[in-house]
C-alpha positions, 0 to 999 in steps of 0.5 A: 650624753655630754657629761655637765663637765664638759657643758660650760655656760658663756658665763663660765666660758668668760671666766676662764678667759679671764682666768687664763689671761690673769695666769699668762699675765703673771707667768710672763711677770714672772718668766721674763725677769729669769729669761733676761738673767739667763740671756744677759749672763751669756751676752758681751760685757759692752751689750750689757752694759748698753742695755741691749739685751732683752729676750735672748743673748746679744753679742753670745760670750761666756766672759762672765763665767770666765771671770766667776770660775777665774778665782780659785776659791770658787770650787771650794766655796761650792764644796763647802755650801754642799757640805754646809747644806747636806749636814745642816738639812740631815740635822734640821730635818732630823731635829724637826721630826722627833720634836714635832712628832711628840708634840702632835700627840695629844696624850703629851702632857704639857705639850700646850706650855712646851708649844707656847716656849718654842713659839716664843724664841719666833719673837725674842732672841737673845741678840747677835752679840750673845750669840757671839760669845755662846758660839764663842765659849762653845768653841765653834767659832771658825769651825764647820759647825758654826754654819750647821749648828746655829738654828738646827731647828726652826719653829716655823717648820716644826709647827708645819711638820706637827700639824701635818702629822697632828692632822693627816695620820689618824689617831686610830693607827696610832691605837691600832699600832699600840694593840699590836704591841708596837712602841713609840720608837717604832710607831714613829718610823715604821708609820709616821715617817712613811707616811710624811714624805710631803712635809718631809719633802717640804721642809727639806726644801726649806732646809736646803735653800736656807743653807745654800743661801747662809752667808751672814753666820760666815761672816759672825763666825767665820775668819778661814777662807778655806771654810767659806761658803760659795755666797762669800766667794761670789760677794768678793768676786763681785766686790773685786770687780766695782769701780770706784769713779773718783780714781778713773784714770783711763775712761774706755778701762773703766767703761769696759770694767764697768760692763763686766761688772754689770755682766757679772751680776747676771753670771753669780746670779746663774751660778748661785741658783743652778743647783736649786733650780735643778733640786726643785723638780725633784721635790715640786710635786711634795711641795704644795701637798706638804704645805698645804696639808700641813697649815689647815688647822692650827 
């Protein structure tokens, strides 16, 4: 006997048509303009700047690359943003656990004031000026911790993490943990912890996209070159190679710089999001579940 799932009414046929064709639609807006980056990044300076390159690589070079890896700083940029985004998301996603789990608990006294505190710092700030001078008499300015420290929690991932945890994890473990003699302490990593790999996995994605992209605290407080994380680094690369017209003295120089200029755009682009790219797999199948789960209820 055909099962009803497998029994479609032309209705449902139409929709899923329709369905399947939207999906396409949107996969090919989105497709093509990572495609294009990848082909342009891998084709000539002067077929780039022709606008020849469409779908795949016209005139097949790596000059952009060349051109990338050619300044010296750039392996220490990218040591540095490792360094920034593996301590500052060990710090973030630690912060946000043991902030997040108490407020779940609906045995918190105060917990509903302390929220409404955390949810005002997401509309008021004190502004970059005292942020300044609090990095400043901390003496963390032109260290390190000047790009882990500032925003070592964000309230928006709290409030997923505690929903998650407020709403996935039964209360009844919790009571059945404490009739065992279990404390808080060990409640928190022996069940919390394990059963929270979604949100954790999500909000460590968060986390680390957030640091590897960071370049405005760099510029606030930072003045070492030797600190400087890789989106500074490639802000100069691309800066150094712009042409200013008005000093134009050799037009086929110019055009040629021109060329590269555009060519490098396309490469830092590759050069800057590779290692998220090859990061995401890892963690996609958490992603949808973590946030999801954890944004049902308020």
């Amino acid at each position: 006997m055909e099962s009803s799932s497998k029994r479609r009414l032309p209705s449902d046929r139409i929709y899923y048509i329709i369905v399947y064709a939207l999906l396409t639609l949107v996969f090919v807006l989105i497709a093509f303009p990572l495609v294009f980056v990848l082909s342009a990044s891998f084709s000539s300076p002067s077929a780039v700047a022709a606008g020849r390159v469409i779908l795949w690589p016209v005139e097949f070079g790596i000059e952009g690359y060349k051109a990338v890896f050619r300044n010296s700083s750039i392996l220490s940029g990218y040591l540095n943003t490792l360094i920034y985004a593996v301590a500052g998301t060990v710090l973030n996603v630690a912060m946000t656990l043991i902030c997040a789990y108490p407020l779940s608990r609906r045995d918190l006294k105060g917990r509903n004031a302390i929220m409404l505190l955390f949810s005002f710092t997401m509309i008021f700030s004190g502004g970059i000026i005292p942020s300044y001078i609090l990095m400043k008499d901390l003496h963390l300015l032109n260290t390190r911790f000047a790009m882990i420290i500032p925003g070592a929690i964000s309230v928006y991932n709290m409030i997923i993490t505690r929903t998650f945890i407020q709403n996935s994890i039964p209360e009844e473990l919790l009571q059945a943990s404490q009739i065992d003699g279990c404390s808080d302490a060990a409640y928190f990593f022996r069940v919390v912890l394990p059963l929270s790999k979604s949100v954790i996995a999500t909000i460590t994605l968060f986390y680390v996209v957030g640091h590897w992209n960071a370049y405005f605290n760099a510029f606030l407080y930072l003045n070492n070159r030797a600190l400087m994380p890789l989106q500074i680094i490639l802000r100069e690369i691309l800066i150094a190679n712009t042409i200013d017209f008005s000093q134009v003295v050799d037009p086929e120089l110019a055009q040629a710089r021109q060329g590269l200029a555009d060519l490098l755009k396309y490469s830092l682009i590759l050069v800057s999001s590779v290692p998220m790219l090859i990061l995401y797999p890892f963690i996609q199948k958490h992603f949808v579940t973590g946030v999801m789960i954890g944004a049902i209820k308020g």
